[in-house]
C-alpha positions in Angstrom: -20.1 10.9 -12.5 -19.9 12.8 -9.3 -18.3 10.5 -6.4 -16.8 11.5 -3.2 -14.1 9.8 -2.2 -13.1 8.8 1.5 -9.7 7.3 3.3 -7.1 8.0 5.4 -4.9 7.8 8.0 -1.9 5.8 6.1 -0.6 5.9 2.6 -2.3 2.3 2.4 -5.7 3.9 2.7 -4.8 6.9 0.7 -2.8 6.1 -2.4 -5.3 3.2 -3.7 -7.9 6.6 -3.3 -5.7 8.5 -5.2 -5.1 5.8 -8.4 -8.9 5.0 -8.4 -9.4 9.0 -8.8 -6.9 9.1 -11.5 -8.4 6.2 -13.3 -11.5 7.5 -13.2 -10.8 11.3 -14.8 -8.7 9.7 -17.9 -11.8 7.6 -18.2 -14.3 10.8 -17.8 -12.6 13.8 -17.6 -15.9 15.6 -16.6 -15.9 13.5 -13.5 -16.2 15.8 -10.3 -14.6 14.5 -7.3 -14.4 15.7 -3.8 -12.2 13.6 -1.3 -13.1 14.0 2.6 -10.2 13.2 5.2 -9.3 14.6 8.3 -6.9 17.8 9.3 -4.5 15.8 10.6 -4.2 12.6 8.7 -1.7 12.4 6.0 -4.1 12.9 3.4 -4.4 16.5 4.4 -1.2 17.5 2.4 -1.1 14.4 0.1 -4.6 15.5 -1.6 -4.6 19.4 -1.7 -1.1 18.4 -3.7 -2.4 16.3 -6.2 -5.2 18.6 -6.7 -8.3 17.2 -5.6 -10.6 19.0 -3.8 -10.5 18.5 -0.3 -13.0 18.6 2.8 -11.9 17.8 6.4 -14.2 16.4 9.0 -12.9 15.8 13.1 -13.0 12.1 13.9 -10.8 9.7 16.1 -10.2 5.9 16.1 -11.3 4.1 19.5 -8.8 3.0 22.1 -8.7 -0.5 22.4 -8.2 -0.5 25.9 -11.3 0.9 28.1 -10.8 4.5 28.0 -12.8 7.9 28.8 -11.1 9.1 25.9 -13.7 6.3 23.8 -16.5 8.5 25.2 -15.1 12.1 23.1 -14.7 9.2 20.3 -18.6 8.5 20.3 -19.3 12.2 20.5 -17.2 12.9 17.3 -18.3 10.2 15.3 -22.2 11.4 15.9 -20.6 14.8 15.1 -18.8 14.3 12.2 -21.9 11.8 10.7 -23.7 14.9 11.1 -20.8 17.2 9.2 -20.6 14.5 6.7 -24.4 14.6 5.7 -24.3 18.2 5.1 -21.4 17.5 3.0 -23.0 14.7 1.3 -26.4 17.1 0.6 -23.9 19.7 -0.9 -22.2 18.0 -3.2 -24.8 15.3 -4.4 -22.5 12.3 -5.2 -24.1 9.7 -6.9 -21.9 7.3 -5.5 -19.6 7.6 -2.3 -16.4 5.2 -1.7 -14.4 4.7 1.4 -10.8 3.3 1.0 -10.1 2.4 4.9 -9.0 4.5 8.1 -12.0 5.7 10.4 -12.1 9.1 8.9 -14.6 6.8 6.1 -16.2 5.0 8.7 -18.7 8.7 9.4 -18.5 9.2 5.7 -19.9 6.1 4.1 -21.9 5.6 7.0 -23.5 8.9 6.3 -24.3 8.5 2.9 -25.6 4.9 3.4 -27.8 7.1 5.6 -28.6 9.2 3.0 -29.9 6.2 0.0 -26.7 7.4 -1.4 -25.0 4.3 -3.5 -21.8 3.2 -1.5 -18.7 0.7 -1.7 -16.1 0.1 0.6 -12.5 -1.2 -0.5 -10.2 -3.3 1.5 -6.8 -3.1 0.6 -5.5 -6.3 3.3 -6.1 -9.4 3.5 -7.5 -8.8 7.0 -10.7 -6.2 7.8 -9.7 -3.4 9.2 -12.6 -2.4 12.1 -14.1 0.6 10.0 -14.5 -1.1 7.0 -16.1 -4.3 9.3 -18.4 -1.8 10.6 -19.3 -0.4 7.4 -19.7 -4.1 5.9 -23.4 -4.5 7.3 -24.1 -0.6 5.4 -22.8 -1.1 2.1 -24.0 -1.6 -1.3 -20.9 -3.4 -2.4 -17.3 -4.6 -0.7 -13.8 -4.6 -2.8 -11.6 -6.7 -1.9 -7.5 -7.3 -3.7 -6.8 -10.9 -1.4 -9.1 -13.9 -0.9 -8.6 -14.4 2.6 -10.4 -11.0 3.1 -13.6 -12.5 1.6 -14.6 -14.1 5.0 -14.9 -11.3 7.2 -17.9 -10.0 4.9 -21.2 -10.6 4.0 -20.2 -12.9 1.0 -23.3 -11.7 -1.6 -21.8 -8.3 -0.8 -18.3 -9.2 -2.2 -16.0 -8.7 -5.3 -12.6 -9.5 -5.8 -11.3 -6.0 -7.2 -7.7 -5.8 -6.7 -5.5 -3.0 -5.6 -6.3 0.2 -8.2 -2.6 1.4 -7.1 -1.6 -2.0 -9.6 -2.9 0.0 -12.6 -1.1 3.1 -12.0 2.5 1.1 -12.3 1.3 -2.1 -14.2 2.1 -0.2 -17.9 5.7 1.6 -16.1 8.9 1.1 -18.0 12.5 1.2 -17.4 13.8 4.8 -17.6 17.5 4.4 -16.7 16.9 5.7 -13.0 19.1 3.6 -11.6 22.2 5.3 -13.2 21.0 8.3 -10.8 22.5 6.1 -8.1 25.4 5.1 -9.3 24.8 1.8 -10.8 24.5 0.4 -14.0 21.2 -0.5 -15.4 22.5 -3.6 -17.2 23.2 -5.4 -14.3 20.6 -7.0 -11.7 19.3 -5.6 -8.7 18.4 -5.7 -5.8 16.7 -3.6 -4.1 16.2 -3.4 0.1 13.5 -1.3 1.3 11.5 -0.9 4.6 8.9 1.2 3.8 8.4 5.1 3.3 10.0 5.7 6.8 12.4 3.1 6.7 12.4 -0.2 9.6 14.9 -0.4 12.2 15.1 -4.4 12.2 15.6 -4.2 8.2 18.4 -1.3 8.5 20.1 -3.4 11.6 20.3 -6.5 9.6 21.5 -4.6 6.2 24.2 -3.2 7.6 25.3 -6.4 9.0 25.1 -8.2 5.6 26.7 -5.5 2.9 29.6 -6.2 3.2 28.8 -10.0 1.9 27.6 -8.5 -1.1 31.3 -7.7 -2.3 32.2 -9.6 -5.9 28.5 -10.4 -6.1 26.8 -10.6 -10.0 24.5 -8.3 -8.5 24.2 -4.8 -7.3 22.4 -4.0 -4.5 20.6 -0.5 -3.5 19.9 0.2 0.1 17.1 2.4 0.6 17.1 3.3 4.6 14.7 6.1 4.7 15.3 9.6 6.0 14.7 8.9 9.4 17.1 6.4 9.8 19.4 7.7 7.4 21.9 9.6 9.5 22.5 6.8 11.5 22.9 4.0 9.1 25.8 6.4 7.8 27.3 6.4 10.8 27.0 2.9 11.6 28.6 2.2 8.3 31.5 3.8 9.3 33.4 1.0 10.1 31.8 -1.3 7.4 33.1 -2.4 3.6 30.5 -1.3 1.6 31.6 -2.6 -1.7 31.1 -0.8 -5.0 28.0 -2.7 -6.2 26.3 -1.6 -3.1 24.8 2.1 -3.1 23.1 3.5 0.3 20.1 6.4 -0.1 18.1 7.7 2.2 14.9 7.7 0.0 13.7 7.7 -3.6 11.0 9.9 -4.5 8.3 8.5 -6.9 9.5 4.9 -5.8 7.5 3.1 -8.4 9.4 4.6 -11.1 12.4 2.7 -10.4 10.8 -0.2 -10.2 10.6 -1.8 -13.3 14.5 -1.6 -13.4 14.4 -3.9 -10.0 15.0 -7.4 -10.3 14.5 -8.6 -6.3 12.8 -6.1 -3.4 13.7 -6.8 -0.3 11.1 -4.8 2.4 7.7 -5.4 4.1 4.3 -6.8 2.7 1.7 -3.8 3.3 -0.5 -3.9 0.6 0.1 -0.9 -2.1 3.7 -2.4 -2.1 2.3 -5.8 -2.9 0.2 -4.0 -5.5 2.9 -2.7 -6.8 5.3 -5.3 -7.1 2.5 -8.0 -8.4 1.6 -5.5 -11.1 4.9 -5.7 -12.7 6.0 -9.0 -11.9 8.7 -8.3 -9.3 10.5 -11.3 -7.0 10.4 -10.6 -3.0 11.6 -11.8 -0.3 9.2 -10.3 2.5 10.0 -9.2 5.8 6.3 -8.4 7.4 6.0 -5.8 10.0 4.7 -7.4 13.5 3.4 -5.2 14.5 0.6 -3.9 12.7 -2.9 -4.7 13.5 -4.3 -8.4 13.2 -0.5 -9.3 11.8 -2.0 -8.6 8.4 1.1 -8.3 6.6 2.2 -11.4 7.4 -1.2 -12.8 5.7 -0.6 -10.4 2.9 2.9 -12.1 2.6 1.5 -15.9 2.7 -0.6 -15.3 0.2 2.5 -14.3 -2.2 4.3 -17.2 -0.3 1.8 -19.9 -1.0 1.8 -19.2 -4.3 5.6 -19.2 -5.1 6.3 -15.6 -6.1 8.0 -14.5 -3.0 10.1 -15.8 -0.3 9.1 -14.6 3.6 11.4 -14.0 6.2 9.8 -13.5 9.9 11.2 -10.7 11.7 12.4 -12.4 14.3 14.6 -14.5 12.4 16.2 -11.8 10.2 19.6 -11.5 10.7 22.9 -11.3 7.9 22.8 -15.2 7.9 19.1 -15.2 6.5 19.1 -12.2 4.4 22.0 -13.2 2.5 21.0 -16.6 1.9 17.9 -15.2 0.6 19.1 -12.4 -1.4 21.4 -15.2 -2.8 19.0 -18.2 -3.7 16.7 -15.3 -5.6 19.6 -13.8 -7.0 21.8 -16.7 -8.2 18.9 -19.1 -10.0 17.8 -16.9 -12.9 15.3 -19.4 -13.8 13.6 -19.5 -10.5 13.8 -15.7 -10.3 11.9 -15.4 -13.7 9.3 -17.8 -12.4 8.7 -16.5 -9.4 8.3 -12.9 -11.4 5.5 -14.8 -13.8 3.9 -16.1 -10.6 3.9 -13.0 -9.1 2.4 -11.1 -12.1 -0.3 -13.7 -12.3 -1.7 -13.0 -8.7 -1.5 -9.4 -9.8 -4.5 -7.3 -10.9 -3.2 -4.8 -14.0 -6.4 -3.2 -14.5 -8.1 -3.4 -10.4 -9.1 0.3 -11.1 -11.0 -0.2 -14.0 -12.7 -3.6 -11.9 -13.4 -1.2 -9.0 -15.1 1.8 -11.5 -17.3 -1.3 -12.8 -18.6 -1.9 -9.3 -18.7 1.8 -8.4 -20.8 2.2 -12.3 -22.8 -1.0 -11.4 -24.6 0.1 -8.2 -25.0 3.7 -9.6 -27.6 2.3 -12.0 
């Protein structure tokens, strides 16, 4: 199989990309793969560092507001159509995939174009505009939540899954948490806004640590690095009991995972992935103010089905947070079911479903 593989932008678009890839060399190690982004996205270093050969392309997302900068927009996406064909003719995929961001938008676009068999994946439960675009173009359309399914043409449609599940849905408990200081035996909780950390999270942690002292629980506060410096500071004046541990970051986050019993942190997709794939209870906080409020969609559909609790952000505050924390914490039995309902709307093998689709329209 030759494929070139398209996305970026955020880790969201990138890291389901990157698991598919994976998947697909331990199933055919010959596989050739070439992954287009842009220069400045973050796939730029994220893909050169896994391996994968890399080609750039110069594209920019449209303004939403009337803009002349939407005219140099139109002028790069002809260009880089054009940059993407002669990419397309060089390497001679027999099937191109785009995992979100507009850098994919020119890509898939192109190879449509070109007869070339093509998929898109959509890793929220809300289109994102490129892959909307695309939807008309496309051979086939992944999607990993239902409510997606109506903003596409429906014949054109398969439920897929997340392939970022796969990568972490066979992980085990390797003792990591003794790195932090706390014991692996006891349960944990674990509160997390994101790579970068979130403000409104960290603010409303600080506030509530303290009422984690004498707990049966242990609680690790992840506020990442950005924010780090000033959470310590902020903490000056606060109890932090022993069962609480603060860290700026964890690298290769989903190896810890399986030794969490309760995440605390926002509903983007991979994380939802993640923690469906392994069966883990949340209590989600969703992020505003990303596009189309998808996270707070994302987080319904967890909601509705009784594997998470939701907080809205503009009700977080110590009060909520620890009666949360609490009600997840205190009720083993509802904290195992709500693990078995969240592995049950969790897809363990979405990268094989997604190679499937990608083998299907190939032939």
């Amino acid at each position: 199989m030759r494929i070139i593989v398209s996305g970026g932008g955020t880790g969201g678009h990138i890291y389901p990309a990157l698991a598919l890839i994976e998947a697909i060399k331990q199933k055919d190690p010959q596989a050739e793969v070439l992954y287009v982004g842009t220069h400045r996205g973050l796939e730029s270093r994220i893909v050169p560092d896994a391996g994968i050969p890399f080609k750039t392309i110069e594209i920019q997302g449209f303004k939403r507001s009337l803009s002349l900068d939407n005219f140099k927009t139109i002028y790069l996406f002809l260009k880089s159509v054009h940059d993407s064909k002669r990419i397309i003719k060089d390497f001679k995929p027999d099937v191109v995939i785009g995992t979100g961001g507009y850098v994919c938008g020119a890509v898939v676009y192109a190879a449509a174009r070109l007869k070339i068999p093509t998929m898109i994946h959509e890793q929220n439960s809300v289109a994102g505009v490129t892959n909307k675009f695309l939807a008309r173009f496309v051979d086939k359309i992944g999607i990993c939540f239902e409510d997606a399914r109506n903003d596409f043409p429906a014949r054109k449609v398969v439920f897929t899954g997340n392939p970022r599940a796969q990568q972490v849905a066979n992980m085990q408990p390797t003792g990591r948490l003794t790195e932090y200081g706390l014991d692996p035996k006891k349960p944990t909780v674990m509160i997390f806004g994101g790579s970068r950390g979130a403000r409104p999270i960290n603010e409303a942690s600080i506030a509530t640590l303290p009422m984690f002292k004498g707990a049966a629980y242990q609680v690790l506060f992840v506020t990442g690095q950005a924010h780090y410096e000033k959470t310590k500071i902020a903490l000056r004046d606060v109890a932090v009991p022993d069962n609480v541990k603060v860290v700026p970051y964890i690298p290769d986050m989903p190896q810890i995972l399986p030794e969490i019993d309760c995440i605390v942190g926002r509903a983007g997709a991979t994380s939802l992935a993640e923690i469906t794939a392994l069966g883990i209870p949340t209590i989600l906080i969703p992020s505003p103010y990303v596009t189309n409020d998808h996270q707070t969609k994302n987080a319904l559909s967890l909601v509705k089905q009784d594997a998470a609790l939701m907080i809205k952000e503009e009700d977080l505050n110590q009060k909520t947070l620890f009666a949360n924390v609490q009600q997840v914490m205190q009720d083993e039995q509802e904290r195992q079911q709500m693990g078995q309902n969240a592995r049950q709307a969790g897809v363990p093998d979405a990268a094989n479903k997604v190679i499937a689709v990608l083998q299907e329209i190939m032939h």
